[in-house]
TIVO-2410 file (N, C-alpha, C; in nm, 3 decimals):
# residues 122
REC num residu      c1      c2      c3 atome chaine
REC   1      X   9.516  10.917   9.942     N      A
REC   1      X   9.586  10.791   9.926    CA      A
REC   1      X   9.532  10.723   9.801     C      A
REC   2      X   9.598  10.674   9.703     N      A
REC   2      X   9.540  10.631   9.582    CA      A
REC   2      X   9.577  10.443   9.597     C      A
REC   3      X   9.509  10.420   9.530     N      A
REC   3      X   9.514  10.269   9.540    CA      A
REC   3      X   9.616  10.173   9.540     C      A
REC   4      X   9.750  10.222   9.485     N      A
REC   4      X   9.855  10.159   9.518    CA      A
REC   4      X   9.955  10.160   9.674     C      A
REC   5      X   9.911  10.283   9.740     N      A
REC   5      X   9.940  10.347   9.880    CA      A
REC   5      X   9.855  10.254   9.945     C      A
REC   6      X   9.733  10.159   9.946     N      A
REC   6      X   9.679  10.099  10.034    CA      A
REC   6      X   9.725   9.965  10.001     C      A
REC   7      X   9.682   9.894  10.171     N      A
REC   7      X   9.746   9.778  10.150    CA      A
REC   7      X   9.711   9.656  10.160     C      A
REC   8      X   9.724   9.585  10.094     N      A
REC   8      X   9.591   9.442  10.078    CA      A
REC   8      X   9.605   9.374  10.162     C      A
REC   9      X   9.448   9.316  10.211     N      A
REC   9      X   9.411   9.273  10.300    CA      A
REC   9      X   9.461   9.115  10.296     C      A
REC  10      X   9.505   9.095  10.418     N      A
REC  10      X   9.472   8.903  10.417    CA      A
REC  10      X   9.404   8.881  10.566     C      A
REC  11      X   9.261   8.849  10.472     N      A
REC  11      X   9.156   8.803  10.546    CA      A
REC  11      X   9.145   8.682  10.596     C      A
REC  12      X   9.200   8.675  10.739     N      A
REC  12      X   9.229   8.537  10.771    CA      A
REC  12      X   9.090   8.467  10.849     C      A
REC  13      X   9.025   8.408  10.807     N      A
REC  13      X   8.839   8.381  10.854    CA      A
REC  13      X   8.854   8.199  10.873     C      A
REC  14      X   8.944   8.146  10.842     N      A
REC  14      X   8.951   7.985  10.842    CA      A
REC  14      X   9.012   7.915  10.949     C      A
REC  15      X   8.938   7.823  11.023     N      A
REC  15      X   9.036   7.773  11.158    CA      A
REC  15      X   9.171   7.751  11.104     C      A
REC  16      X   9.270   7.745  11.185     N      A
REC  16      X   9.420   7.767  11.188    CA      A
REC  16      X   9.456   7.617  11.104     C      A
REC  17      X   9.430   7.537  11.136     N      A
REC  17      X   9.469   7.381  11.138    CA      A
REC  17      X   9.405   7.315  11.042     C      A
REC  18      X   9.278   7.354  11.006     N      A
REC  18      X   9.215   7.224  10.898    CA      A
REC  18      X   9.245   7.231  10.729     C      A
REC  19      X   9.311   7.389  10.687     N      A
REC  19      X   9.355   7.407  10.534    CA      A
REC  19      X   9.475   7.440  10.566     C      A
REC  20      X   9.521   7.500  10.402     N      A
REC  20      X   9.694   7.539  10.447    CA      A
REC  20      X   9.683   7.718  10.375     C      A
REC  21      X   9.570   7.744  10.450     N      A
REC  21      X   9.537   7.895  10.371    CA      A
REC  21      X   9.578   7.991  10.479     C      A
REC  22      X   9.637   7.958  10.622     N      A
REC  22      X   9.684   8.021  10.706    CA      A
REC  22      X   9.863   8.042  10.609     C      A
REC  23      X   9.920   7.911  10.612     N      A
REC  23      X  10.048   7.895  10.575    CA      A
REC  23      X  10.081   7.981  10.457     C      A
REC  24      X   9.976   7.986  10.348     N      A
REC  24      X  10.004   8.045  10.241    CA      A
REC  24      X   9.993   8.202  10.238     C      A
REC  25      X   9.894   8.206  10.328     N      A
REC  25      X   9.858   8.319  10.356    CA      A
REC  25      X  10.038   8.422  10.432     C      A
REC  26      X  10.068   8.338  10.441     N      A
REC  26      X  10.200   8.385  10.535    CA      A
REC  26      X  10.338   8.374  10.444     C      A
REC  27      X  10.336   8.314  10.327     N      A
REC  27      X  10.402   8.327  10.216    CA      A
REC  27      X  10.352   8.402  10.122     C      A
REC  28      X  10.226   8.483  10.100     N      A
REC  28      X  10.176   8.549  10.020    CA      A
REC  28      X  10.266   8.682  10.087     C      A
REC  29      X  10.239   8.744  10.201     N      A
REC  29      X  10.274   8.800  10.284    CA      A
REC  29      X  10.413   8.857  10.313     C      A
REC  30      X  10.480   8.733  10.254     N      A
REC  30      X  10.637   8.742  10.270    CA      A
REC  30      X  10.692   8.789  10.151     C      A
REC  31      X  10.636   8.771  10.034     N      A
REC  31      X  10.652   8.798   9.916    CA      A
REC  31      X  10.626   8.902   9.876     C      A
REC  32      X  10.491   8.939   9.958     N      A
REC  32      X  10.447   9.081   9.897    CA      A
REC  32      X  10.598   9.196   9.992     C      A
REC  33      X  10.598   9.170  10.117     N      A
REC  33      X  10.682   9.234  10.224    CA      A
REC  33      X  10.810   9.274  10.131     C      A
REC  34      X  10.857   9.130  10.091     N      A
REC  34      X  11.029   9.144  10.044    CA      A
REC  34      X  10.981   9.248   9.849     C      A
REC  35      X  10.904   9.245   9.806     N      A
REC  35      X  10.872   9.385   9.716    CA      A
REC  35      X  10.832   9.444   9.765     C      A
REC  36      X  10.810   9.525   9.886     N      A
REC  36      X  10.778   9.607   9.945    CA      A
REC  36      X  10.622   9.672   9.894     C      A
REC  37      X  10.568   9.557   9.901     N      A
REC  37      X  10.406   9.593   9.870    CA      A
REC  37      X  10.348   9.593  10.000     C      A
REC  38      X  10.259   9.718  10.045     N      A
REC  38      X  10.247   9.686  10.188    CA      A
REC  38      X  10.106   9.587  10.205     C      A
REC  39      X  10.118   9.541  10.332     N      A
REC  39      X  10.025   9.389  10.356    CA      A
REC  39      X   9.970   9.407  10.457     C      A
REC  40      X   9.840   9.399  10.512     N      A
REC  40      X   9.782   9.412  10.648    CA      A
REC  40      X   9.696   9.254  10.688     C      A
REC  41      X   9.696   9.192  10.797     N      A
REC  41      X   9.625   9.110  10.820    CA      A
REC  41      X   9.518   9.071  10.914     C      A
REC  42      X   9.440   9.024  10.920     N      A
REC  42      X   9.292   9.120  10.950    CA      A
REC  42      X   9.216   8.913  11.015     C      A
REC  43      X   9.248   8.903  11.138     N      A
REC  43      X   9.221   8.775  11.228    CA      A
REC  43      X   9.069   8.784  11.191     C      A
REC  44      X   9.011   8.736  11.184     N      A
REC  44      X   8.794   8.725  11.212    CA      A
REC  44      X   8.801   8.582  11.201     C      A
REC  45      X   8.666   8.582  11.305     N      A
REC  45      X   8.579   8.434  11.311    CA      A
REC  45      X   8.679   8.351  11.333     C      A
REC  46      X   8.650   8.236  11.290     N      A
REC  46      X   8.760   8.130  11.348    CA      A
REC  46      X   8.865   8.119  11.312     C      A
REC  47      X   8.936   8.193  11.222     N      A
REC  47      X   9.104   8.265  11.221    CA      A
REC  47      X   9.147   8.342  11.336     C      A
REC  48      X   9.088   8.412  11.419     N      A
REC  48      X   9.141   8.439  11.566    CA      A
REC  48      X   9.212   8.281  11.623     C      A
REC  49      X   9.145   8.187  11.609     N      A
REC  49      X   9.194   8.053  11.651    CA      A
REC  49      X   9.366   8.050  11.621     C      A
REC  50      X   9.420   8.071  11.526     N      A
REC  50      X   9.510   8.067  11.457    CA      A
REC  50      X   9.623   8.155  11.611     C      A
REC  51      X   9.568   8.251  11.653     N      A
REC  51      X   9.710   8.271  11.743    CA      A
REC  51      X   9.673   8.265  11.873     C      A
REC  52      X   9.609   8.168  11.922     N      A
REC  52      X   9.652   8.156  12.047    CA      A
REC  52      X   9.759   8.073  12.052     C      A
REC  53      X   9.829   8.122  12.158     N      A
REC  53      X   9.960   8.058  12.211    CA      A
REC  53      X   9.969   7.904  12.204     C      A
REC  54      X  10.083   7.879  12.208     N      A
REC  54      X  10.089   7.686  12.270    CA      A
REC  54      X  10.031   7.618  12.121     C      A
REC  55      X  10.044   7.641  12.043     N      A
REC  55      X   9.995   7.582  11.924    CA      A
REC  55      X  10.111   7.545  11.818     C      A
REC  56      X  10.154   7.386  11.796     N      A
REC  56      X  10.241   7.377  11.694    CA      A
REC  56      X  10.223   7.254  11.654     C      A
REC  57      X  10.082   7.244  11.587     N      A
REC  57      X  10.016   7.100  11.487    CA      A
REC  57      X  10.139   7.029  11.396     C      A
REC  58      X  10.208   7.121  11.337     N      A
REC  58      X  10.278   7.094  11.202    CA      A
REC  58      X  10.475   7.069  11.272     C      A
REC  59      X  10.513   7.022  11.246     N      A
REC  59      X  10.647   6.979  11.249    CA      A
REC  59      X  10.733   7.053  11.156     C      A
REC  60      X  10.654   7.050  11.041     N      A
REC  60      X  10.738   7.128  10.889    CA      A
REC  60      X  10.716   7.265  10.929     C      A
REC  61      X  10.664   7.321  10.985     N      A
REC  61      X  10.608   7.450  10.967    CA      A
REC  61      X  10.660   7.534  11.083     C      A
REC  62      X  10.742   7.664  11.104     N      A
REC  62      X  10.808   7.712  11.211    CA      A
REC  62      X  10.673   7.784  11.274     C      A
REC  63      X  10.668   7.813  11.427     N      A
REC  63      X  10.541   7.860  11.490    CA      A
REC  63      X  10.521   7.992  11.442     C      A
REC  64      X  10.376   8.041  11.459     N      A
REC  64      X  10.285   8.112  11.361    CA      A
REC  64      X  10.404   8.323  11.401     C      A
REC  65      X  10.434   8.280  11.555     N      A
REC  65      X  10.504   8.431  11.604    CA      A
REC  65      X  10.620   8.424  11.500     C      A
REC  66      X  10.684   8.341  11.466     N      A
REC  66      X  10.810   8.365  11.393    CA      A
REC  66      X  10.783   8.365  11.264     C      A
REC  67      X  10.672   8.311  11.196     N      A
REC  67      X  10.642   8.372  11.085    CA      A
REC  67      X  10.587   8.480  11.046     C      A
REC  68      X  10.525   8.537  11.138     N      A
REC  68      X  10.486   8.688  11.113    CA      A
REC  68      X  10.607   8.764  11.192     C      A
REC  69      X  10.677   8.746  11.242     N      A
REC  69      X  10.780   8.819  11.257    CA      A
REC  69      X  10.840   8.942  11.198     C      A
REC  70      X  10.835   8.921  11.101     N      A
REC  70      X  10.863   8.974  10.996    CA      A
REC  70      X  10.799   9.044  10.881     C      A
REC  71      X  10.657   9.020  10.897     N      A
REC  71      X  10.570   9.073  10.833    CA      A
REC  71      X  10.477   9.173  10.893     C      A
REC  72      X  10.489   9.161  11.033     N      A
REC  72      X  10.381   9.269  11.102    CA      A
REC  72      X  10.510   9.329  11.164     C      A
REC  73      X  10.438   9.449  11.268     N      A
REC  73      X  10.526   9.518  11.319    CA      A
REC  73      X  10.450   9.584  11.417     C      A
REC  74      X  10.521   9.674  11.519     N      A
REC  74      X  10.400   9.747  11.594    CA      A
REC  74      X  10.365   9.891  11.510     C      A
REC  75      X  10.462   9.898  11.380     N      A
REC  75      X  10.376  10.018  11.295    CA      A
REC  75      X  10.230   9.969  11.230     C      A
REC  76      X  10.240   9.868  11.210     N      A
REC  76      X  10.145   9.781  11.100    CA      A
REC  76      X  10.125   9.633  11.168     C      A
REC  77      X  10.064   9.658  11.308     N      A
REC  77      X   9.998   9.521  11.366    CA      A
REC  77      X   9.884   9.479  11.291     C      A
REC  78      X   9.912   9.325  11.353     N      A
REC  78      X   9.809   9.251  11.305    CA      A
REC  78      X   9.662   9.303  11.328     C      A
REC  79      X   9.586   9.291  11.255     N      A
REC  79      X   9.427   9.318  11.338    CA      A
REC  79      X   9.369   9.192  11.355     C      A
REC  80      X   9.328   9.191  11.487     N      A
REC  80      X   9.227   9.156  11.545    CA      A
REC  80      X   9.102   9.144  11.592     C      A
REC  81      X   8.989   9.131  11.516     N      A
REC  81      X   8.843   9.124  11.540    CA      A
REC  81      X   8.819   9.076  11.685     C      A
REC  82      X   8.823   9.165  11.754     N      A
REC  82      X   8.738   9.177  11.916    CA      A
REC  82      X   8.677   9.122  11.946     C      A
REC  83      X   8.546   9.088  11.844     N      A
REC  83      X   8.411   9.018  11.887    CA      A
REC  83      X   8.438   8.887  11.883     C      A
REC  84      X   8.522   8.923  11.764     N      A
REC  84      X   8.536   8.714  11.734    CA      A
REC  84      X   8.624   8.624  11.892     C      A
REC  85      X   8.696   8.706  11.953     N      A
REC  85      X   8.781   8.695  12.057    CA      A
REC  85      X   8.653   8.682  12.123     C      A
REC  86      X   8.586   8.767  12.196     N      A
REC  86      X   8.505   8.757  12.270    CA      A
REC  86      X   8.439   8.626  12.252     C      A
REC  87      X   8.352   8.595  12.119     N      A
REC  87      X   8.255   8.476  12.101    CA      A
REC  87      X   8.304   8.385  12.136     C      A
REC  88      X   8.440   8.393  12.096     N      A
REC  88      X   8.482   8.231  12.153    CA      A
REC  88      X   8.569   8.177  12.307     C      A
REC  89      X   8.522   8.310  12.354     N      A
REC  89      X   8.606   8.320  12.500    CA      A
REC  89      X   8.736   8.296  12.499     C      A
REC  90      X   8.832   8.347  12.394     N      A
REC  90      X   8.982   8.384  12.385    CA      A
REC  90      X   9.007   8.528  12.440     C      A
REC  91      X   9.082   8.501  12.573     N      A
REC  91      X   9.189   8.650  12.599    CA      A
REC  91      X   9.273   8.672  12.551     C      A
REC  92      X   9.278   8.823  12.556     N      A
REC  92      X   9.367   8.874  12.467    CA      A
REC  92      X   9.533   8.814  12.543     C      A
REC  93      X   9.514   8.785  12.629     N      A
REC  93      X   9.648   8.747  12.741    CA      A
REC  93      X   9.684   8.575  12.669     C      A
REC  94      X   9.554   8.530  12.592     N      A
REC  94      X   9.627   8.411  12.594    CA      A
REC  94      X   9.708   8.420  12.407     C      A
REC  95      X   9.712   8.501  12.315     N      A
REC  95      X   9.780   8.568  12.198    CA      A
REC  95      X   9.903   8.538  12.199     C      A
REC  96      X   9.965   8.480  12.095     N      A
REC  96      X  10.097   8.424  12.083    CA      A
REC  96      X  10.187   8.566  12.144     C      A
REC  97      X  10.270   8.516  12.192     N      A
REC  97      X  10.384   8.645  12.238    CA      A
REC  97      X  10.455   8.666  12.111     C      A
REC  98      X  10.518   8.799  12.086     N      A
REC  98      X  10.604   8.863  12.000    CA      A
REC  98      X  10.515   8.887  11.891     C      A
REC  99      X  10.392   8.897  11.883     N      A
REC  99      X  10.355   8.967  11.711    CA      A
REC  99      X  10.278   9.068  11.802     C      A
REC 100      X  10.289   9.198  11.767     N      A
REC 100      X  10.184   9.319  11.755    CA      A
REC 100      X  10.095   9.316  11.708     C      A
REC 101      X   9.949   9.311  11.812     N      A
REC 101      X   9.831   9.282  11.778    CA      A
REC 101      X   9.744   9.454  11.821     C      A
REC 102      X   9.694   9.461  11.731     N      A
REC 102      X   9.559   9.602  11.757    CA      A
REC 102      X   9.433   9.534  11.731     C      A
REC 103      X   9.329   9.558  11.837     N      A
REC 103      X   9.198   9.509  11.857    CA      A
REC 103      X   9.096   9.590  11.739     C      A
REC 104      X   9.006   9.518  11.662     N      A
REC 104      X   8.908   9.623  11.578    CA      A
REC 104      X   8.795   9.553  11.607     C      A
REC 105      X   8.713   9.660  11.589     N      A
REC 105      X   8.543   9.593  11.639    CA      A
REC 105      X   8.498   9.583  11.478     C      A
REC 106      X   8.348   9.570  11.480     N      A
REC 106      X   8.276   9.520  11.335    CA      A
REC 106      X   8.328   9.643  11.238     C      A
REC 107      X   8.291   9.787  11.297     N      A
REC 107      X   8.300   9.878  11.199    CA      A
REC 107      X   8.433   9.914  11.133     C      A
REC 108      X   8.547   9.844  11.282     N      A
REC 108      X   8.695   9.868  11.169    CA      A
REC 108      X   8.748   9.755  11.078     C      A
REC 109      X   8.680   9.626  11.116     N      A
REC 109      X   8.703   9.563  11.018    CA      A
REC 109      X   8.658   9.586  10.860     C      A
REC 110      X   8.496   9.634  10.853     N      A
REC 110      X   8.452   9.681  10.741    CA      A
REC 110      X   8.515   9.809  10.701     C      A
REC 111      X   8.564   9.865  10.816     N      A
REC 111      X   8.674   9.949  10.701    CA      A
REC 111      X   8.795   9.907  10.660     C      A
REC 112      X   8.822   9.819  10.699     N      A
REC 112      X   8.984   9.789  10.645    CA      A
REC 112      X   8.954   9.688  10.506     C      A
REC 113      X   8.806   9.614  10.509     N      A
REC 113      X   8.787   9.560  10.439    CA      A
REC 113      X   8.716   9.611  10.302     C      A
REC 114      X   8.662   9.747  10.348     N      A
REC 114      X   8.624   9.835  10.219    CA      A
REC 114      X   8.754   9.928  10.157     C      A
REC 115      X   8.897   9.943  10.224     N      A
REC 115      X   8.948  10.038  10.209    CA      A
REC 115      X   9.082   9.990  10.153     C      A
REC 116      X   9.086   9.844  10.172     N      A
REC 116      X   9.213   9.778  10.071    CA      A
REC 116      X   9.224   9.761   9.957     C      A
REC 117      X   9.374   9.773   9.875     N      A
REC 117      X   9.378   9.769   9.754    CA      A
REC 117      X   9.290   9.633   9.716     C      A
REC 118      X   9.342   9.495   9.758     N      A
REC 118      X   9.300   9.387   9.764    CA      A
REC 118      X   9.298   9.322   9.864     C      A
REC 119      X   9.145   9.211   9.841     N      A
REC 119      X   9.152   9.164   9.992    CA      A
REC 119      X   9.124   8.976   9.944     C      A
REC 120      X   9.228   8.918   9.998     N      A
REC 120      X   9.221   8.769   9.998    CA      A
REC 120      X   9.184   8.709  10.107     C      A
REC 121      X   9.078   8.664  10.086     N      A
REC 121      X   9.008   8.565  10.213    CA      A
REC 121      X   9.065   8.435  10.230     C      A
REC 122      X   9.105   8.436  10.355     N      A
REC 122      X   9.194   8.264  10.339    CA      A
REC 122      X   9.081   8.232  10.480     C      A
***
């Protein structure tokens, strides 16, 4: 696989609500999608916060399942850092419905994070 075949990371590490690096992060995403650049997104630390269910701070902003809608898939689910779920006592049962989520522990995150073309930390 050569470096244009892999697909950049968006490292989502920032609580959901206090920047707008979730939001952008989800227009970066959409942009890369509609050129068909492929995009993977990679939940850790307090960006797991970002999909639990029942969450809609913003009025302007359509909820977080319908914006990834379209950007993940169950070929290319979201990842999810396990531990970070665990630390903060989030079940996986309580996860927004309709986005395809795959669980990764420390070592698959450091690989997805050593193995992307590019990786943007939001």
């Amino acid at each position: 696989m050569n470096a244009s075949d892999r697909p950049a990371l968006l490292w989502i590490r920032s609580p959901p609500h206090s920047t707008v690096h979730l939001t952008e992060g989800v227009r970066l995403a959409a942009m890369a999608t509609a050129l068909d650049l492929p995009v993977r997104w990679l939940f850790i630390g307090e960006g797991v916060r970002a999909l639990v269910q029942g969450q809609e701070p913003y009025l302007y902003a359509p909820p977080l399942n319908r914006m990834l809608a379209g950007i993940v898939s169950a070929e290319f689910p979201a990842l999810v850092h396990a531990p970070s779920l665990q630390h903060r006592g989030i079940e996986w049962g309580a996860l927004i419905d309709g986005v395809p989520f795959a669980a990764v522990d420390d070592a698959g995150a450091a690989e997805w994070l050593i193995g992307a073309s590019r990786v943007v930390p939001l």
